[in-house]
PATI-240375 format. One record per residue (C-alpha): x, y, z; residue number from 1; residue in three letters. Coordinates in nm, 2 decimals. Example, Ala and Ser with C-alpha at 12.3 -4.5 7.8 and 13.67 -1.06 7.14 Angstrom:
2
      x      y      z pos code
   1.23  -0.45   0.78   1  ala
   1.37  -0.11   0.71   2  ser
END
This chain:
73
      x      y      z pos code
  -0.10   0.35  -0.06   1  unk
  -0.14   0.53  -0.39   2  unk
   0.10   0.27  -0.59   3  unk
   0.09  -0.06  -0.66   4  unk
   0.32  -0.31  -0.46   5  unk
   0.55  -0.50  -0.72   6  unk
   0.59  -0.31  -1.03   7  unk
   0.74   0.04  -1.11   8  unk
   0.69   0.36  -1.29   9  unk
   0.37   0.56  -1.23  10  unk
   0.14   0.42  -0.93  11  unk
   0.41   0.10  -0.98  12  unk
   0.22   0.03  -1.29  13  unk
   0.47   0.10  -1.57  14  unk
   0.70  -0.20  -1.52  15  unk
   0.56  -0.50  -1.43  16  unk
   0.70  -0.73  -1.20  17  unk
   0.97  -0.95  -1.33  18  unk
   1.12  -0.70  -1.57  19  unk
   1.41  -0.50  -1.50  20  unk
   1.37  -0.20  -1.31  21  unk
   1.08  -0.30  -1.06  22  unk
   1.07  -0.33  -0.70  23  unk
   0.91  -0.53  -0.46  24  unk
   0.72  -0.32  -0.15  25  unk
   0.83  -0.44   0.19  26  unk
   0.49  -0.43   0.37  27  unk
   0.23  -0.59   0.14  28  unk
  -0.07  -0.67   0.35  29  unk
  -0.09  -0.29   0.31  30  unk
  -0.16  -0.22  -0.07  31  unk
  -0.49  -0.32  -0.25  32  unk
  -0.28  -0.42  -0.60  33  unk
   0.01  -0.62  -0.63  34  unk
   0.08  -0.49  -0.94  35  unk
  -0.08  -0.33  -1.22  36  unk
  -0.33  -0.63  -1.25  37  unk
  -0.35  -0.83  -0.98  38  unk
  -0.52  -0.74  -0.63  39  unk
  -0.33  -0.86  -0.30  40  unk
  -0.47  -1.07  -0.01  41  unk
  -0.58  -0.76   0.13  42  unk
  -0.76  -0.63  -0.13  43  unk
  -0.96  -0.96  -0.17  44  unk
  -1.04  -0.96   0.19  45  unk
  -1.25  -0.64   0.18  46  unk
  -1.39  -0.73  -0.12  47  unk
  -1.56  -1.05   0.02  48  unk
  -1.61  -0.90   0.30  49  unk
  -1.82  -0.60   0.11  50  unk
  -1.98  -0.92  -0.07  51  unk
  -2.11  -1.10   0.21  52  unk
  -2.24  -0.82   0.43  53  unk
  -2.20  -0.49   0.29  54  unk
  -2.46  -0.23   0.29  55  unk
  -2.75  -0.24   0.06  56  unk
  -2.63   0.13   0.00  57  unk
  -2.28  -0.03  -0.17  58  unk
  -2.37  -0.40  -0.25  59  unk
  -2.74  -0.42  -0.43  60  unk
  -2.97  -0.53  -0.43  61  unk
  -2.87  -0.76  -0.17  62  unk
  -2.52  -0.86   0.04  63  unk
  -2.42  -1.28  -0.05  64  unk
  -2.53  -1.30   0.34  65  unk
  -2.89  -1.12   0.29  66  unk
  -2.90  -1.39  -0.02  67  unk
  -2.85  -1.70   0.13  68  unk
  -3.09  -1.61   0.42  69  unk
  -3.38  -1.52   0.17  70  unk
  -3.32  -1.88  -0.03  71  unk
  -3.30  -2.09   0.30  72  unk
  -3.58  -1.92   0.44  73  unk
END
């Protein structure tokens, strides 16, 4: 999605949630913001995700899980 769930305006980011004028998306697991500041679940998920094993080409110098392995070790 190239908007932001609750909001409205531009990308859903013009009129935050709350005020008048914005709109709640029906399908939020599938957005990454919420609305103009806040990620959703979803968003969060990848993001840890990434965190705790993602590539040493995205995440460096090493991934949470890479980490905890070298300090127990």
């Amino acid at each position: 999605m190239s908007s932001a769930c609750c909001g409205g305006g531009v990308l859903g980011g013009m009129v935050q949630c709350g005020k008048d004028g914005y709109q709640i998306c029906q399908n939020p697991d599938e957005y990454l913001f919420w609305d103009f500041f806040h990620p959703t679940e979803h968003a969060n998920n990848l993001l840890s995700k990434a965190f705790w094993s993602g590539k040493s080409s995205r995440i460096r110098p090493l991934n949470l899980k890479a980490l905890t392995n070298t300090i127990v070790s």
